[in-house]
N, C-alpha and C positions, 0 to 999 in steps of 0.2 A: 535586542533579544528577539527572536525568530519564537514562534509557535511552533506544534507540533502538531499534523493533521494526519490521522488513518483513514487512510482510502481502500477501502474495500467493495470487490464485486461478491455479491452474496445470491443465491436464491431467495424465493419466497419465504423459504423454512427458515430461514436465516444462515445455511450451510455456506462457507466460502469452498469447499472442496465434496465432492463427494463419497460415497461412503466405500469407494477404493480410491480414494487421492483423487479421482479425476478432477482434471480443469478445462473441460471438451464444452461447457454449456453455454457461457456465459458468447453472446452474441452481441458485436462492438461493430457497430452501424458508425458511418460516417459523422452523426452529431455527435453519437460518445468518443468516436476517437477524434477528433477535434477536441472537445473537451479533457478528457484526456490526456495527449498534446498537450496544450497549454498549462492545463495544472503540472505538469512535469518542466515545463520549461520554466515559470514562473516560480517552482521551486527553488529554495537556494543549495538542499539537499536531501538524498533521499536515505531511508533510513530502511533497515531490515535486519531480522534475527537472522543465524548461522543457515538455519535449513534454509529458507526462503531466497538467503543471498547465493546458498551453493545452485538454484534452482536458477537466478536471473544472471548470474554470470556464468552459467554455462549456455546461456541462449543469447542476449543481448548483444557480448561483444561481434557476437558472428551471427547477425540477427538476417543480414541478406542475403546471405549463403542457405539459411533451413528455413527462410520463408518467403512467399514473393506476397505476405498479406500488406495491403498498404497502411493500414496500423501499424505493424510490426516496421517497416519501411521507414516510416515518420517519425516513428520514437524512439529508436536505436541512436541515429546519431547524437540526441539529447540525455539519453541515461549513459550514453560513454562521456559524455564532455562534463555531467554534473558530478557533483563531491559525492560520496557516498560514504554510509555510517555503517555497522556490522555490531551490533551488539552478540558479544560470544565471549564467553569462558574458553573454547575451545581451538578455535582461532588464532592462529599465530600470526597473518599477516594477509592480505588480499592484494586485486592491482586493481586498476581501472579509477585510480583518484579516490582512493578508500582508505577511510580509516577505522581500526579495529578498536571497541569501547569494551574494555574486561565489564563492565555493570552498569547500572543504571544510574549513580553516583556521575560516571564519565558521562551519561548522557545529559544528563541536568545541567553539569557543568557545561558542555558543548550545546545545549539551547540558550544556555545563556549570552553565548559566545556568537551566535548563529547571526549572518548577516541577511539574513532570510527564510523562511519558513522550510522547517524540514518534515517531509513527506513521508510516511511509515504505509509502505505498500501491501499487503496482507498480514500476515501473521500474527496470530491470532491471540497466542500465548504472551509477545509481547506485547501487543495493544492489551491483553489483560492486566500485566505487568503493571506497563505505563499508566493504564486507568484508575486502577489501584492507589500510586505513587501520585495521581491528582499531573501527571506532565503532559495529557492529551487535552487541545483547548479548544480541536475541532472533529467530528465524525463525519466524514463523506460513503456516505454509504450509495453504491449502484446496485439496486432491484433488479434482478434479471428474472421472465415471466417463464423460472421452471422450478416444479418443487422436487427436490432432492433425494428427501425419506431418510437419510441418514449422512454422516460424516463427519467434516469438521465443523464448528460454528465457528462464526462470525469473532464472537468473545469467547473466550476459553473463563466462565465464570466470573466475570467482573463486580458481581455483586449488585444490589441497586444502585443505579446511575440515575439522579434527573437532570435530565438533557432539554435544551430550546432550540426547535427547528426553526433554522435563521433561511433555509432556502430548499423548494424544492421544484421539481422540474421533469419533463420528460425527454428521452431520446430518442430520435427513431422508431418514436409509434409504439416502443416496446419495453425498455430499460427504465428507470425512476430513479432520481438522484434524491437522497435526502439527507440534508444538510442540518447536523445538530453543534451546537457550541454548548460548553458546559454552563 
């Protein structure tokens, strides 16, 4: 049975988007995207709600074509090669080795199944979801040193959480990983 870990880039304020959608701030220095990298590769699959997944599979598969960042470079061929999850009521069908989960019922069932750790990349409403349903067993959260003032948070109201920071760290002089397990 695979675990379930949300990885989120957030600011200070705890915002993962800013308060028009933006995702312009977050600065991915050479130690975060290695780290990064590997957490994605180390993955057994990666996991995301409808909006989030219409957002990485319009960039991803044609990630060298609208970027020459060498992050985006390194990680592309790794998120087209891994499985991918899509939690959506609305969803009829995805590509790129994806599979589409009607609820969170299907998700539970498929961590169960999991032959390795699946990775829930932003989205905020499902990491509430999933928080909620007790099925997230890790928090990676990446600190970026910019405050926002408004937007999306990080949790979309998860309630009290007490969490055990099993790791934390810096990146690039600038970014902060903080690692909580339930």
């Amino acid at each position: 049975m695979g675990e379930i870990i949300y990885f989120a880039q957030q600011s200070v304020d705890g915002f993962i988007e800013g308060p028009e959608g933006e995702f312009d701030w977050p600065v991915v220095g050479p130690e975060l995207s290695e780290y990064s990298r590997a957490a994605g590769e180390q993955a057994g699959a990666f996991l995301y709600g409808r909006v989030v997944w219409e957002m990485m599979s319009g960039f991803w598969p044609r990630a060298e074509e609208l970027s020459d960042d060498p992050h985006d470079l390194a990680f592309a061929p790794a998120w087209r090669a891994k499985p991918k999850l899509v939690v959506s009521r609305t969803l009829q069908g995805a590509e790129w080795s994806t599979r589409v989960l009607a609820d969170l019922d299907e998700l539970a069932a498929a961590k169960k199944e999991a032959e390795g750790d699946i990775v829930l990349f932003g989205g905020s409403e499902l990491a509430a979801a999933l928080t909620e349903r007790g099925l997230i067993d890790e928090y990676r959260l990446i600190v970026h040193p910019v405050a926002l003032g408004g937007g999306k948070r990080s949790f979309a109201d998860p309630g009290r959480l007490g969490l055990e920071l099993s790791e934390s760290r810096v990146f690039d002089g600038t970014a902060v990983l903080l690692r909580y397990r339930r």
